[in-house]
N, C-alpha and C positions, 0 to 999 in steps of 0.2 A: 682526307685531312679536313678538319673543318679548323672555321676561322680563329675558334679559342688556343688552338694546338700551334696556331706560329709564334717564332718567338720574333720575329722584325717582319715587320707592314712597313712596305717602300710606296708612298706613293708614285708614280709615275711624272705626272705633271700636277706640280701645286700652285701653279699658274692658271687663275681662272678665264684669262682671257688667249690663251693658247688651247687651239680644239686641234694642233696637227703634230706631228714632230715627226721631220724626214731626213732630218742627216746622220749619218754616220758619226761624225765628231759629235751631238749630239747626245748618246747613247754612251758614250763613254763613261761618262762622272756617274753612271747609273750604272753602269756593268762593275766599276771598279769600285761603286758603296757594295754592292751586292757581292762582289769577291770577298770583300772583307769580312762582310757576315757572314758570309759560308766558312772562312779558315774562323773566323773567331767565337762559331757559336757552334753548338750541336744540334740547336733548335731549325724547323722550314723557314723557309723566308715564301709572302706574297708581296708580290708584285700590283698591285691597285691601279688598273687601268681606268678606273670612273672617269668618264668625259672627254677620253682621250683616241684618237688613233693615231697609227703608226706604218710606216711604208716598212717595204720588206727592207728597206738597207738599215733601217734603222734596229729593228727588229735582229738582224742577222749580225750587228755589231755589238746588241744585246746580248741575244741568248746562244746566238751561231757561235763565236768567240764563246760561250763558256763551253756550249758544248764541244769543239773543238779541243780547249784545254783540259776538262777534268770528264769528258765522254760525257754518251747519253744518261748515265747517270744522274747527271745533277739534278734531272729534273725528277727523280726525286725527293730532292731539296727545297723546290721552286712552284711556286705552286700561280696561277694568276686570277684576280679577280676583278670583275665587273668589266670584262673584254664584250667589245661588239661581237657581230658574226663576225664581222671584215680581221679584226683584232685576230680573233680566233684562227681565222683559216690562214692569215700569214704568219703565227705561232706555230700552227700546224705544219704549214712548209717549210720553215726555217729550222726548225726540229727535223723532221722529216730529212731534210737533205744535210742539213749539219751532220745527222747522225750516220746514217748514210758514207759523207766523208772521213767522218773517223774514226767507221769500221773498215772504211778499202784504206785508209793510213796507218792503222796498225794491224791490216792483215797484211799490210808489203812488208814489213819491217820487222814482223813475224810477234807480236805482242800479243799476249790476249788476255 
């Protein structure tokens, strides 16, 4: 995907004087803009991490919760830009085991 092909650029934090963001609650108003652009566009959505990081709780009430609701799929949808390494590698995890749980939750349940 390159950057012309999304149709919504979320920044992350448009606060220049916040370089952290680690709660849960947090993440929310940013998971649920992002929900909306997913049901309401057909276009990707990036996510613009410039100048930002972020703890795995945060991360995982992010993208963990989507993957959770609409599978590994979404991403996708989702695409992220200007992440640290650090960024990256708890993206990585969070995905990783998000996805992980919501293939052993609908192989009990028998989904596919």
């Amino acid at each position: 995907m390159s950057i012309a092909s999304f149709e919504t650029t979320v920044r992350v934090n448009s606060d220049p004087s916040i370089f952290a963001l680690g709660t849960r609650g947090s993440a929310i108003p940013l998971r649920q803009q992002v929900e909306v652009a997913l049901q309401n566009t057909k276009g990707d959505i990036c996510l613009d991490f410039e100048g930002i990081t972020v703890t795995q709780g945060y991360m995982d009430e992010l993208l963990g919760v989507l993957i959770l609701r609409y599978g590994p799929s979404v991403l996708e949808r989702v695409a992220f830009k200007a992440c640290s390494e650090d960024v990256k590698a708890v993206i990585q995890f969070v995905a990783n085991t998000r996805g992980r749980d919501f293939k052993q939750r609908t192989d009990s349940v028998g989904i596919s």
